[in-house]
C-alpha positions, 0 to 999 in steps of 0.5 A, spaced: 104 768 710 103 769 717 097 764 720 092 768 725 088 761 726 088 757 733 088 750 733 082 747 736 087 742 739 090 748 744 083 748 748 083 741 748 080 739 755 084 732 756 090 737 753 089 742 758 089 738 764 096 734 762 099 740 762 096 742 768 098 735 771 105 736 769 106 743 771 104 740 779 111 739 781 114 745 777 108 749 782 110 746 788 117 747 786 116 755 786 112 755 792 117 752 796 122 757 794 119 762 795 117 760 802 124 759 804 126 766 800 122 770 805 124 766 811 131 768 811 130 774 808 125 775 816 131 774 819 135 780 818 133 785 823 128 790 821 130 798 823 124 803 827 125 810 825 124 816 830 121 823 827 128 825 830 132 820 826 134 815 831 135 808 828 133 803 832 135 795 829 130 790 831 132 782 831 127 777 827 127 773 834 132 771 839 139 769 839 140 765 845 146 768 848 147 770 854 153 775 856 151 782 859 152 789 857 152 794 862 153 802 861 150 808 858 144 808 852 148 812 846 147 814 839 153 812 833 155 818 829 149 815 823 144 815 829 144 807 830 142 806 838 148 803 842 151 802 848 157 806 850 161 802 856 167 800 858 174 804 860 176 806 855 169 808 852 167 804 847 160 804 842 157 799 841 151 798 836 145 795 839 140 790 835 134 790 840 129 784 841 124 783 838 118 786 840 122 793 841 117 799 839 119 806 839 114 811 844 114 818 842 120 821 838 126 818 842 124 813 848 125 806 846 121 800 850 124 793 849 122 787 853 124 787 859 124 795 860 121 801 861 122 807 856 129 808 855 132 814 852 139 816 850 143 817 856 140 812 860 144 806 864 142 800 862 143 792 863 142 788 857 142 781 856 144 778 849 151 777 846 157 779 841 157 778 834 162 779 830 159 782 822 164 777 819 161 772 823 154 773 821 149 769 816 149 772 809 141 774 811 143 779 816 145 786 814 143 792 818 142 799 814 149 803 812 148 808 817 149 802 823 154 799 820 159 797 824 167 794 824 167 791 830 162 787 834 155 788 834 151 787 841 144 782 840 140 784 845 135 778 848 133 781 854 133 786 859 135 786 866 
């Protein structure tokens, strides 16, 4: 036989409040966790998405490089925003600074730049990353997926 009666011992207050006590710690536990969780998951660049398609992944903050890429705004064949450059020409993914915003339905604004769009030259500011080389944190979507370097963008010249 089952019993359905409840000891008056389980709504003991004293009771309540140690077990509250001894749960402090395990709380506090959980909530630093889960802080730590969404600050590394703020690190992967988020992506914008024109009513045209075009993908535009944006960095969770600066990357502190310093190199510069010069040549013609482009697309890759998913639609991810690059840079076509170089002799032979090359495309490279882009993932533009923080603050990047799209206007309309193909212009893209980032810092230090007017409206840009497709076919525009440009000079950016940032560097080169290798996708083996980045944090397990950073991934952008399959239809920007690279196998060769990727282009961090600080800021615009």
């Amino acid at each position: 036989m089952i019993s359905t009666h409840l000891s008056s011992d389980l709504w003991n207050p004293v009771r309540m409040r140690n077990a509250r006590d001894r749960a402090g710690p395990r709380l506090a536990a959980i909530v630093a966790v889960t802080a730590v969780t969404v600050t590394i998951a703020g690190c992967s660049p988020r992506v914008l998405e024109s009513p045209s398609g075009l993908l535009v992944p944006v960095a969770a903050e600066y990357n502190g490089m310093e190199a510069l890429l010069e040549g013609e705004l482009a697309t890759t064949s998913g639609g991810c925003l690059a840079v076509r450059w170089g002799e032979p020409a090359t495309v490279t993914v882009i993932v533009t600074a923080p603050g990047t915003r799209l206007e309309g339905d193909s212009a893209v604004v980032m810092p230090g730049h007017e409206s840009l769009t497709v076919g525009d030259t440009v000079a950016l500011g940032g560097g080169f990353r290798n996708p083996d080389d980045w944090p397990e944190n950073i991934a952008l979507p399959a239809e920007c997926d690279s196998e060769t370097e990727v282009f961090f963008v600080n800021s615009g010249g």
